[in-house]
Every structure is written in structure tokens, then in C-alpha cells.
N, C-alpha and C positions, 0 to 999 in steps of 0.2 A: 590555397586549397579550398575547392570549395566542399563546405559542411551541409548535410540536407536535413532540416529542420524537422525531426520528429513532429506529430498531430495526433491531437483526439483523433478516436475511431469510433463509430456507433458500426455495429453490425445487424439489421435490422431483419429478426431470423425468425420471429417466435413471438406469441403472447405474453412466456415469462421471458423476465428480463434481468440481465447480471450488472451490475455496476462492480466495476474495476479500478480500484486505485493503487496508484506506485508509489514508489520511494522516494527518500529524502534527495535522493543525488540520482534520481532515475528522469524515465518520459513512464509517457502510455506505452510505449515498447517494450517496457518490461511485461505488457500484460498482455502481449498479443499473441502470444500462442495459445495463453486459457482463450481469448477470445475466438481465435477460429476454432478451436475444442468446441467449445460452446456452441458456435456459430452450428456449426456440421452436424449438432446431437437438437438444433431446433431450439434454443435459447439464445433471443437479445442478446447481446452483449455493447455497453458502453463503456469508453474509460476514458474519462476526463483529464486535464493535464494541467496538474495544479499551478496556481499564477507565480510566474518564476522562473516554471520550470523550459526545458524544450528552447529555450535559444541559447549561442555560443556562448554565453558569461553565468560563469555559477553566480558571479554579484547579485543577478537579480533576484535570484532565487531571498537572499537575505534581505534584498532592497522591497521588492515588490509581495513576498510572498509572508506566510504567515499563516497559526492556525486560524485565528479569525476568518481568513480570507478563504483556508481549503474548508472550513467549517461548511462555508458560506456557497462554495462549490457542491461542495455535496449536496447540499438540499436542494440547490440547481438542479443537479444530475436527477433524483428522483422527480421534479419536476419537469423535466425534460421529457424522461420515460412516459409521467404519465399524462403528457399531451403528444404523445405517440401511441397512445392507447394501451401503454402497459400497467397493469392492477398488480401480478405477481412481481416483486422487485426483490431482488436479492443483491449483499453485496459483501465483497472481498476485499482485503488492501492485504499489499506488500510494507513491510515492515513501517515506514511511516503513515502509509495508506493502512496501515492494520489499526491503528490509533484511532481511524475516521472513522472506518467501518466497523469496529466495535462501540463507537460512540453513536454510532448510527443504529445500528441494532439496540440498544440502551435506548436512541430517544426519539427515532422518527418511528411513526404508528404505521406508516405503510413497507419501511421494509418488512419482509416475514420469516428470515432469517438471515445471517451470515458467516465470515469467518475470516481469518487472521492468517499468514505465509511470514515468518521470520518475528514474529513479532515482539516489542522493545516493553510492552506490558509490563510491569512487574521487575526490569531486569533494570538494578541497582546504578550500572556504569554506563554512559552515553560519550566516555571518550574514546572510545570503539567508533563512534560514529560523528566524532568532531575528526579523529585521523583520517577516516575514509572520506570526509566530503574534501578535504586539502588536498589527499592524495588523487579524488579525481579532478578537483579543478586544477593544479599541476595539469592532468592527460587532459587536459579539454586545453587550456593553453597551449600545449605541446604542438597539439593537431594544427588551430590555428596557428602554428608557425609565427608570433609574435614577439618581438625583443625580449631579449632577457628582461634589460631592462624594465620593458611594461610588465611583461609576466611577473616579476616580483613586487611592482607596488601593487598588482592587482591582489595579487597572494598576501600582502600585507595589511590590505582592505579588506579579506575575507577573513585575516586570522582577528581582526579586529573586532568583528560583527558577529561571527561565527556563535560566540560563546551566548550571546542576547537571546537570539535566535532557539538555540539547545534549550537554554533558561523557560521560554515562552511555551517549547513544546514539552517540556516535562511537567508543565503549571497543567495541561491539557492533561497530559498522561495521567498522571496523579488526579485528575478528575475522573477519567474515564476509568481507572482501575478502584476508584471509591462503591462506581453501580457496579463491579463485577457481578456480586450475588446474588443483583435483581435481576438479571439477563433469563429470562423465561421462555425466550425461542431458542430453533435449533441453532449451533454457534459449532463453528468447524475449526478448527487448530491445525496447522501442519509448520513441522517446525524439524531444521538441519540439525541431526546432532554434530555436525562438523561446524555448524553456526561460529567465525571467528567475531561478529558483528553485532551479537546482542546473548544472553546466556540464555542456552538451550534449557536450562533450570528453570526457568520461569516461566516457561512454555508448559513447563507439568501444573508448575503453583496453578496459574489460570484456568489450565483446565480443572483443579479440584474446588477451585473458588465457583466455575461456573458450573462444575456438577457432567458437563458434558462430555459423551460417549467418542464422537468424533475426534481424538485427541489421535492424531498422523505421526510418527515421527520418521525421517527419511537418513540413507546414511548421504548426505549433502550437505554443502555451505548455504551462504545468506539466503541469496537471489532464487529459490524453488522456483517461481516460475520459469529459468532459462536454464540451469543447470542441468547436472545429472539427472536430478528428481523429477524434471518436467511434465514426462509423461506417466510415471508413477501420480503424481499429486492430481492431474488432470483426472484421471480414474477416478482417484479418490470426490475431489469436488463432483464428480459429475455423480457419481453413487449416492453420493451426500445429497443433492438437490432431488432426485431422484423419488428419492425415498424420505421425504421431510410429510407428503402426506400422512404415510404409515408411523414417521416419529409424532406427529400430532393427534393422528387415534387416540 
């Protein structure tokens, strides 16, 4: 069977410009509805595809990929925008990408705000999310039609690695939730109370830690950007950008 290879997408619409990052077990396709949202109301929209991610083997996501390396992406990405001529840059992540783009708001000078979709901030248990990346490399194996056989040492390779990996992005997290307090722009929250994939609990902590008014909550699971909430949360982001001059008066 053949698989067709998710890719970055720059949609190049507007002088302000969005950066969009996905999850731990996603593409950039997680993020392409906000992007043609975006695209249609006259805002950029980029969303980069963390190193890893986007081809048939979740391995490499643990082999090649890493916070250092999506760190290292992101400041890419706002250098990218701004030899496209974009000065306003904003940025969003989906629950792994919520990590970046909160760190990015905390420490690059050129975003001028952002915000979080599902995000793992604060939220105590990350084995929510060591079962969900097994369970989708299982369906990514499946699709590929490959031997039982292969498919279980491969699954044996990632149950192996899997735990390193979690280890490395909670070293980040726990950094990035250390500056919650300094976070001085506008910072957007939208968060599933049906969330089985990270505690919807800690979506409130955050918002009291960073003081901000934007705090969404949807009645949805993890993925906002594709689910039920899609179009609910899309309002919301775009009302939220919207109106960041009038929060900065």
C-alpha cells in the first residue's frame, strides 16, 4: 500500500504570520485546518515538521528526533518568516508543539504572542502518552502491511527507546513550566475537558500561573485542532490574534 508522505506547509497570505507546531505522534496535518482558517482571514501561516516526524517508521521520530533538535526547528521557523518579510509572528503548538511554543513565547523577542491546544504543561503523568505513541506505531505498522514478525521487533525497538525520549521531553517541560510567571504577552489556552491524553487540570494551573484571560475550554478530546472543537477553537484563535493590539493598550 502505498502511504503519501505528509510536508511542511507555508501558506503565504499576510504580513502577520502564525507558526504552527504538532504533536508528539502527529505531522503538520494536524495543523492544517487552523492553517487554511488563518490562510482565508489574511494571516501566514507555517507549520514545520519536527525531525522524525512525517515518514512510515515512528523509530525515527526517537532515532532522529529530540527536543534539542525541534528547539532548534523553531528558531528556524521564525527565521524563515522573517526572510519572507514577516515582523508580526505568532505561534501555536498542539500538545507536544505546546511545549515549543510556550518556550518560544518565554524566549524568542520576536514572537509577540502565542498559545497552547491540549497541552502536557503542568500535567503530572506522561504515560498517557508513552501508550498513545505504541498504540499509533502498532496503526502505522498495520497500514504498512508488514510481517508480524518485523512489526514486533520494531515495536520492541520503540518500547525500548520510547521511555529516553519521554525522560528528555519532561527535562524541557519542567524548564519551560519554571518561566510560566514571567510570560508577559498575550498566551492563549484551549484545552478538551474530554482530554484522555494529558490532565485537563493543569490546563486551569497554567492559566492561573500565567494570569491570562484567554483560558478556552471545549467539550472535546486531545487533537482540538481536528476534532469536534475544530471550528469552535478556530474562532477562538482568530479572535484572540485579532484583538492582541487592544490586550497590549
Amino acid at each position: 500500500m502505498k502511504i503519501l508522505m505528509p510536508k511542511p506547509f507555508f501558506f503565504n497570505a499576510g504580513d502577520k504570520a502564525v507558526i504552527l507546531l504538532h504533536s508528539f505522534s502527529g505531522t503538520s496535518n494536524d495543523q492544517r485546518l487552523m492553517g487554511r482558517m488563518l490562510e482565508r482571514n489574511n494571516y501566514s501561516a507555517y507549520a514545520p515538521m519536527f525531525k522524525g516526524h512525517g515518514t512510515n517508521n515512528p523509530i525515527d521520530i526517537l532515532d532522529s528526533g529530540g527536543p534539542d533538535e525541534w528547539w532548534k526547528q523553531v528558531n528556524e521557523s521564525v527565521q524563515f518568516l522573517k526572510n519572507h518579510g514577516k515582523n508580526d509572528i505568532y505561534i501555536f503548538g498542539l500538545s507536544l508543539g505546546a511545549i515549543f511554543a510556550t518556550k518560544a513565547v518565554e524566549e524568542i523577542p520576536e514572537i509577540k504572542a502565542g498559545g497552547v491546544f491540549g497541552s502536557p504543561i503542568l500535567s503530572n503523568d506522561f504515560s498517557n502518552i508513552r501508550d498513545a505513541f505504541m498504540t499509533y506505531s502498532k496503526k502505522v505498522y498495520e497500514i504498512k502491511e508488514v510481517s508480524e514478525t518485523d512489526k514486533y521487533a520494531d515495536l520492541r525497538i520503540i518500547d525500548s527507546k520510547i521511555d529516553a525520549m519521554l525522560v528528555n521531553i519532561r527535562r524541557t517541560t519542567n524548564s519551560v513550566s519554571d518561566n510560566l510567571a514571567e510570560i508577559k504577552k498575550p498566551y492563549f489556552i484551549g484545552q478538551g475537558t474530554r482530554d484522555k491524553m494529558v490532565d485537563p487540570k493543569a490546563a486551569e494551573k497554567v492559566a492561573s500561573i500565567v494570569g491570562t484571560r484567554d483560558f478556552h475550554q471545549y467539550d472535546a478530546g486531545h487533537v482540538l485542532t481536528i476534532n469536534r472543537a475544530h471550528k469552535e477553537l478556530e474562532g477562538d484563535v482568530l479572535n484572540f490574534l485579532e484583538n492582541i493590539e487592544d490586550r497590549n493598550a
